[in-house]
C-alpha positions as CSV (number, residue, x, y, z in Angstrom):
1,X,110.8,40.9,87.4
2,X,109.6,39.0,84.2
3,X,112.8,39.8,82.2
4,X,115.1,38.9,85.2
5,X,113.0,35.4,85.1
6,X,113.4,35.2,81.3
7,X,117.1,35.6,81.1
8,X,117.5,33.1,84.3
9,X,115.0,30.8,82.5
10,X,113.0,30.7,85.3
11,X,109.4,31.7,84.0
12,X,108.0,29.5,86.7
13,X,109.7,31.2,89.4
14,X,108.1,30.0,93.7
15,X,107.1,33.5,95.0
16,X,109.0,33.4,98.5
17,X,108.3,37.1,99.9
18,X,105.8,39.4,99.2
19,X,105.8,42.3,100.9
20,X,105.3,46.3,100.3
21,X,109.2,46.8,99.8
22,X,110.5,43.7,98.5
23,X,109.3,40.6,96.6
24,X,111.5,38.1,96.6
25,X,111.5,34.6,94.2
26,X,113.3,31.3,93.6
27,X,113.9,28.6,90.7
28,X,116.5,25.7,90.4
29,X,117.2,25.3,86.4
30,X,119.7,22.8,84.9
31,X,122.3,24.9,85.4
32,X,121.2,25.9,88.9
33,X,119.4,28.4,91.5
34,X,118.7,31.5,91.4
35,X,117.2,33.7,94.0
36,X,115.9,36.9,92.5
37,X,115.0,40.0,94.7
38,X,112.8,43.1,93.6
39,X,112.8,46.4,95.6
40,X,110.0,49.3,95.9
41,X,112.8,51.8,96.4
42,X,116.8,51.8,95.4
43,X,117.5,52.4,100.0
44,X,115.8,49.0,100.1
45,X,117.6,47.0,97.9
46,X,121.2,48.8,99.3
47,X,120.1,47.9,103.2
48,X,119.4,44.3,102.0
49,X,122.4,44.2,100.0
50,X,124.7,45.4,102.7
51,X,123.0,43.0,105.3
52,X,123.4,39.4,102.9
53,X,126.9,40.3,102.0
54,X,128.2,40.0,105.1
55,X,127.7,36.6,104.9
56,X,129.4,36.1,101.5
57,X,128.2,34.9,98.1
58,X,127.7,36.8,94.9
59,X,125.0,39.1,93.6
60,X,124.1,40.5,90.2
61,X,123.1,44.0,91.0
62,X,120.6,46.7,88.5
63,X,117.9,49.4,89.3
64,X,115.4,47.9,92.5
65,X,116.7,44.4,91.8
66,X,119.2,41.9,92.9
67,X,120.1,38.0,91.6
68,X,121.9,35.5,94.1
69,X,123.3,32.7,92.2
70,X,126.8,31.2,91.4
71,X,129.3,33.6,89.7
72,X,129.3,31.8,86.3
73,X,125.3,31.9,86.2
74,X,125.2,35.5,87.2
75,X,127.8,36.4,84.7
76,X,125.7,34.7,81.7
77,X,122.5,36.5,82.8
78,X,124.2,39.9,83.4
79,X,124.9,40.1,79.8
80,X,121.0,39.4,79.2
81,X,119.8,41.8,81.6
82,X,122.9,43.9,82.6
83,X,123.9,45.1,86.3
84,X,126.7,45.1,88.1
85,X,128.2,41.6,89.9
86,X,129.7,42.4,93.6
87,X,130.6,39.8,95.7
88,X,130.0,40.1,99.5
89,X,132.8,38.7,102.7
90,X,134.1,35.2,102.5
91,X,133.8,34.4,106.5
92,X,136.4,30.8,107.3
């Protein structure tokens, strides 16, 4: 988690969730928020995935971790960190 709070300049990150399968953080920077999620195991991280995008927004994607922020943050820090950017439903 301490290079995905580096590269989202967020050293100070709030601990949110801390629990045996996930710990889960946020910041607000000058550019923005970032929520960043950390997973014991990879099934974790996909259940959790498949459950927020269903209500939309963008997520930067690695190994046991996952970033939710706006598309232009997520694109800066993927090229810091890596991972893959999906983008879950757009509900009207």
């Amino acid at each position: 988690m301490k290079k995905l709070k580096a590269g989202a300049g967020c050293p100070k990150a709030r601990l949110q969730i801390d629990a045996d399968e996930l710990k889960q953080t946020a910041c607000q920077t000058k550019r923005g928020r970032y929520t960043i999620v950390t997973f014991a195991a990879d099934k974790g991280k996909r259940d959790w995935l498949d459950y927020a995008q269903a209500y939309g927004g963008t997520y930067l994607v690695g190994d046991r971790w996952t970033v939710v922020a706006e598309p232009a943050l997520l694109e800066g820090l993927r090229k810091k960190v890596g991972g893959k950017i999906e983008t879950g439903a757009r509900h009207h």
